[in-house]
N, C-alpha and C positions, 0 to 999 in steps of 0.2 A: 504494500500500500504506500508505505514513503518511498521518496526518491531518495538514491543513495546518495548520500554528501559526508565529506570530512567532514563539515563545520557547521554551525547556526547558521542559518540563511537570513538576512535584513528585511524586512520588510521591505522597504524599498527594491533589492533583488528579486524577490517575490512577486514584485509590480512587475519588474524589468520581464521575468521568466513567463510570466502570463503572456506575455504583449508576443513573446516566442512564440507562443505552444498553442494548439487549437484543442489541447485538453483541460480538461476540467482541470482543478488543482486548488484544496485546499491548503491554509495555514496553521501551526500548532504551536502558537509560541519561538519561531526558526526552523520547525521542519516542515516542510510541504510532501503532502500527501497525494497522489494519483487519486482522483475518484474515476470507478468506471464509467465506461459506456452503457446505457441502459439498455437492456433487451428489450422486445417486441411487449412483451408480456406486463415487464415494467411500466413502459409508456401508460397501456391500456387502464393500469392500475392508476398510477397519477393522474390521467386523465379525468377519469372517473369520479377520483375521489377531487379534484380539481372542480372539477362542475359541479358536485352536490357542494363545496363551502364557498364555489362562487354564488349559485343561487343563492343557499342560505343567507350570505352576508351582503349581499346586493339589498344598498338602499342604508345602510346601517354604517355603524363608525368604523368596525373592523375591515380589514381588506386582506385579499389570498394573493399570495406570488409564489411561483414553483418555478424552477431550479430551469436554468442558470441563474440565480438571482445571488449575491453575496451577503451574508452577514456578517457582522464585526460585531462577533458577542462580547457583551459588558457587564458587567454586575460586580457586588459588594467582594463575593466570596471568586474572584476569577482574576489571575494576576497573568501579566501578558497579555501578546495580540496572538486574537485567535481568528481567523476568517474560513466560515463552512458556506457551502452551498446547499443546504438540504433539498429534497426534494418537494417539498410543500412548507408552505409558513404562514400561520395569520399574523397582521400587525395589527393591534386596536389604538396602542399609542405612538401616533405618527410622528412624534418630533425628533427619531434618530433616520427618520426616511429623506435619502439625499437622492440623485440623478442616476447611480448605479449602484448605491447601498444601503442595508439600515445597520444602524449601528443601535446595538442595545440587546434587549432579550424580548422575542418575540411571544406571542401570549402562546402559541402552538409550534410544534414543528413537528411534521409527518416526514418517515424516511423508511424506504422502502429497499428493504435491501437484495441483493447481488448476492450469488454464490462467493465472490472472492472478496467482499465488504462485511461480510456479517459479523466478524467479531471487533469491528473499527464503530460498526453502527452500536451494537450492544453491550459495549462496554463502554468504549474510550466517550463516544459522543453521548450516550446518556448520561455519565460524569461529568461530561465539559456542559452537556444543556442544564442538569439539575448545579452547577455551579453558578454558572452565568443568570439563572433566577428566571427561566424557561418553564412558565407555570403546567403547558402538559406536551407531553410527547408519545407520539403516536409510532410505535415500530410495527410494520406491516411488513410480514412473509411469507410472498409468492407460494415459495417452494414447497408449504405445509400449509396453505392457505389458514392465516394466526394473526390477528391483528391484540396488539398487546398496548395497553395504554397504561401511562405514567403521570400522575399528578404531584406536584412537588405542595406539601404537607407544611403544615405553621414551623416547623422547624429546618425546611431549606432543603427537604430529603426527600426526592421522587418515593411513591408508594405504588406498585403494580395495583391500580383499581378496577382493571376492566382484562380477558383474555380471550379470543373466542377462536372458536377453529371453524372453518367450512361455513357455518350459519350461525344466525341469530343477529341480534342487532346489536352495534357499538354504540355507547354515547359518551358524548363530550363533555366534563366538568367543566373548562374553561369557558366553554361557549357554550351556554345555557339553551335548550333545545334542539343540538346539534346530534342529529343521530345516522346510521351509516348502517345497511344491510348489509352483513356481509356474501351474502350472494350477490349480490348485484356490485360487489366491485370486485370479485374472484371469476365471477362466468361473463 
């Protein structure tokens, strides 16, 4: 998943190295990270789940952006620059929203993982979203059709609240009414 380097990479490099590459590529503090290529399968997933929280929030204060989109996660508990691209994200407080980033902690972030991402998605980035004060996050897996949701608790610590396999319906704590068949984003 990282690019191999002798050293911390600068931020600024990071910039430089983007402007290079037509791949995706996050940041972690100095290491930059390859994100993959999303499969057929992926897209159809994002897509999906992209158009039911566009509806949903169409018309309202919050707003959906999915991936390429960059974040510059910020919060109390998160030291260093960390810049991810998730694949879905609500923003309800707009004032870290710039021309190509938000900078802050977004109220959701859906991420949908890769055969060769799944332990960068369910480890590393649930630790770095529940740091940065990313009140819920949604991990959604293709390959076992499992959508697992995380609500970050009065003490700053994601809580697995919701897990379903194949069927039934997901619902959103962050986003009050927000709810997601899971058949209809798996078939």
């Amino acid at each position: 998943m990282s690019l191999p380097n002798e050293r911390s990479m600068s931020i600024q490099e990071f910039y430089n190295l983007r402007e290079e590459t037509d791949r995706l590529i996050e940041y972690a503090d100095g290491v930059v990270m390859m994100v993959p290529s999303p499969s057929t399968h992926h897209q159809r997933i994002s897509s999906r789940l992209h158009a039911k929280l566009f509806n949903f929030l169409d018309g309202g204060d919050c707003e959906v952006f999915h991936a390429p989109f960059d974040v510059e996660l910020k919060g109390e508990n998160l030291g260093g620059t960390h810049i991810v691209v998730p694949d879905l994200l609500v923003i309800c407080d707009k004032k870290g929203l710039t021309d190509n980033k938000f900078v802050g902690a977004p109220e959701m972030i859906i991420e949908i993982l890769s055969p060769s991402n799944q332990a960068h998605d369910l480890v590393f980035k649930l630790n770095l979203y529940m740091q940065a004060g990313v009140k819920e996050y949604w991990i959604v897996n293709p390959m076992l059709s499992i959508i697992q949701v995380y609500e970050l608790d009065q003490h700053g610590q994601y809580k697995q609240v919701d897990s379903l396999k194949k069927s039934g319906t997901i619902q959103s704590t962050a986003l009050q009414g927000f709810r997601v068949n899971l058949e209809d984003v798996f078939n």
